[in-house]
N, C-alpha and C positions, 0 to 999 in steps of 0.2 A: 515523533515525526519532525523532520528537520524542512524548514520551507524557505528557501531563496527568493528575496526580493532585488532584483537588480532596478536600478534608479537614474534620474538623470538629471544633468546641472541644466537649468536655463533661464532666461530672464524671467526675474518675477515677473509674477502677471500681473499685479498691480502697475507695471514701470511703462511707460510711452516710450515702444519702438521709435530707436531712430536707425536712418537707414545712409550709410556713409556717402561721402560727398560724389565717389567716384563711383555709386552702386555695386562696388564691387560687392557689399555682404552688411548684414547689421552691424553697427557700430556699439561695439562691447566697452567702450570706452567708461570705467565711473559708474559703469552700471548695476544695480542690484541683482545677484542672483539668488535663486534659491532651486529648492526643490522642486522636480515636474508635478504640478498636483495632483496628476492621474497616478503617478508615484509614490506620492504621500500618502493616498487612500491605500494603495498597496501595500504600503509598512505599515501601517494604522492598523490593516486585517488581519495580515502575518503576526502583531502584536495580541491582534485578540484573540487569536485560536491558542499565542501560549497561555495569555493568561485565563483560559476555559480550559486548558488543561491537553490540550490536543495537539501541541506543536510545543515540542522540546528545545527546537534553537533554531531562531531566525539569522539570517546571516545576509546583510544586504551588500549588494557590489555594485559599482561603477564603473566605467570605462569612460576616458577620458585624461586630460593633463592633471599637473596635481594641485588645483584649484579644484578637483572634484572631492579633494577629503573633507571640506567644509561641507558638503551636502552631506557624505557618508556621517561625520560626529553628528551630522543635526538627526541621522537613522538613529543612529546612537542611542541620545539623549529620547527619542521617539521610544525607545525599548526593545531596538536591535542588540544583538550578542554581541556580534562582529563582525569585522567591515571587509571585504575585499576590494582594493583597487588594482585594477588594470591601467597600466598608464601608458599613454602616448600624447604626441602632441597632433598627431594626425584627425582628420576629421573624417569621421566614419559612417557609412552609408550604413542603412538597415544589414542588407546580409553581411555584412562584415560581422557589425555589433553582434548578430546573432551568433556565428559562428565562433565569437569569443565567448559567449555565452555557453554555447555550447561545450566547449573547453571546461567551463566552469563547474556544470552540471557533470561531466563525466565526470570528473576529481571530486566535489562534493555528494553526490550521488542524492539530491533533494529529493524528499516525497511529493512535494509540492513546489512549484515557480507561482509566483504573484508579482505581474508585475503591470503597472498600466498600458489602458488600449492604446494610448497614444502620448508625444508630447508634444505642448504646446508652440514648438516653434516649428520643427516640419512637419507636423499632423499626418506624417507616413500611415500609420496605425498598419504598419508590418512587423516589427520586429517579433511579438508573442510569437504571431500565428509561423511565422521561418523556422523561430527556437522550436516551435512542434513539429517542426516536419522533420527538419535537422536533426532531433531526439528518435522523433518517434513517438511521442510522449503524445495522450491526448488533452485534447486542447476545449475549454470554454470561453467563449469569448464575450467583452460588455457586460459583466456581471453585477446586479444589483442585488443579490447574496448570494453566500458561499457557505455551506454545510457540510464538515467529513463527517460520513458514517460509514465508519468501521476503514476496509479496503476502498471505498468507493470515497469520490467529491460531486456532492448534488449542487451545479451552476445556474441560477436562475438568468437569465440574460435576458436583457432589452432586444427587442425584434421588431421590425415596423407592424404587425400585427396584435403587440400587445407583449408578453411572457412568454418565455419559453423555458422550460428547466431540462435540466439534460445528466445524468449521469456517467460521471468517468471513472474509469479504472484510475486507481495511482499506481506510480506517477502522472501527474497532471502540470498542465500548466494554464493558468487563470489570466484573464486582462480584466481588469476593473475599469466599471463608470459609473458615473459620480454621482448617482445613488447607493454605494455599495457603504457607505460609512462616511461620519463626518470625523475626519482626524482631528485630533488632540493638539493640545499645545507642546510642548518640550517645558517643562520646569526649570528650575534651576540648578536644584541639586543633581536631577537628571542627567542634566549639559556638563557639571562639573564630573558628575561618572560617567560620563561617554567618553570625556579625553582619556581613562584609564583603560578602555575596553580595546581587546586586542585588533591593530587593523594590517591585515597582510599585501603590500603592494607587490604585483608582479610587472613586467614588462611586456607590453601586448606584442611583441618580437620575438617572444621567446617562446611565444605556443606555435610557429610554426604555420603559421595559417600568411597566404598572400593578402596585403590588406590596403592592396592597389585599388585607387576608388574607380569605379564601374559608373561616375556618373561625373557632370563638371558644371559647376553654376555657374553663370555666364552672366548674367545678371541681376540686381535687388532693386525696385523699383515702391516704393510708399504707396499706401491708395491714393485715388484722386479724394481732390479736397471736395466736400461737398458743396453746392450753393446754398446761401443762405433762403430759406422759404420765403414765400410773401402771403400775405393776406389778401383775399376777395372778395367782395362787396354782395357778391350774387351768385347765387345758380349760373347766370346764363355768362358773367364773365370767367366764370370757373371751368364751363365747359367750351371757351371760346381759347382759353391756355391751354386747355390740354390738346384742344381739335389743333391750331395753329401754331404754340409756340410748342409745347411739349412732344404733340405730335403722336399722341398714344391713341388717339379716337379719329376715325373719320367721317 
């Protein structure tokens, strides 16, 4: 079974957002990147189903400039086969993304896509559920495990009601959260065999697809800054800030 994990570059999440002088957009400047961690969890899976014996060849891709081959080696080094990069320097809304994706999956012909429900810097949490419409392919989404049996993937997923598991025909395509696996490190030896492992760039111009954006950010503004708390002496001056200054009781 061959399973696709497409990935994505973004600011670590350890790193403190800064957001440029002019608001025009976050300030990439010096800044650490890495891999989207709802992505990581998704190469993590894809790695475990080969080494259980169940997935033959993971193959993780990218879309983006070519600062995204540094996330692709770090799939690598994670226990990916091989890499595809799709390159552009363009910024790409969800249905774009997905319809390169889609591109992807018709030439690779995957049993399985895994790829996260969301990433961390537009929190879309579109692109899976497009790539399933867009295929045809059915879809589990939020997955806190993933089981093939046999022709079938049993999805368990997060539901405001508690679990839910769901059965799909393969081809399938999964979004993972962050219950579904704690990923692994990358070693070293590992890292030094991912530089060897084959990685195929294409030109995202060359599939044909319009990839005029449908959407225009106009503005990036920081949260407000918090005030500092203060300390109260009493009940009754406690509820005389919130009646008067705060203003939440009447």
């Amino acid at each position: 079974m061959k399973v696709l994990v497409p990935i994505k570059r973004v600011i670590d999440y350890n790193v403190k957002v800064r957001v440029k002088a002019d608001n025009s957009n976050v300030d990439l400047a010096n800044v650490k990147m890495a891999i989207n961690p709802f992505c990581e969890i998704a190469v993590e899976e894809a790695v475990r189903l080969k080494e259980a014996g169940t997935a033959t060849e993971v193959i993780a891709v990218s879309i983006g400039a070519k600062a995204c081959q540094e996330q692709l080696r770090t799939a690598l080094a994670l226990g990916a086969d091989r890499a595809i990069h799709i390159e552009t320097e363009l910024t790409l809304d969800a249905l774009n993304i997905a319809k390169l994706l889609q591109k992807v999956v018709e030439e690779e012909q995957p049993q399985l896509v895994i790829l996260g429900k969301q990433s961390i810097d537009s929190d879309n949490n579109q692109t899976g559920q497009m790539l399933a419409a867009l295929t045809n392919m059915a879809q589990g989404t939020f997955a806190s495990e993933v089981k093939v049996d046999g022709d079938k993937v049993n999805v368990t997923r997060e539901v405001d009601g508690g679990l839910q598991t769901v059965a799909l025909n393969l081809p399938a395509i999964v979004t993972t959260d962050l219950r579904l696996n704690e990923p692994r490190y990358a070693s070293l030896p590992n890292i030094m065999k991912a530089k060897r492992k084959p990685m195929d760039v294409k030109a995202a111009d060359g599939f044909g697809i319009d990839l005029s954006p449908r959407t225009q950010l106009l503005k990036v503004t920081p949260p407000a800054d918090r005030q500092a708390g203060i300390i109260v002496e009493s009940i009754d001056e406690l509820v005389e800030k919130l009646k008067n200054e705060a203003k939440v009781i009447s």
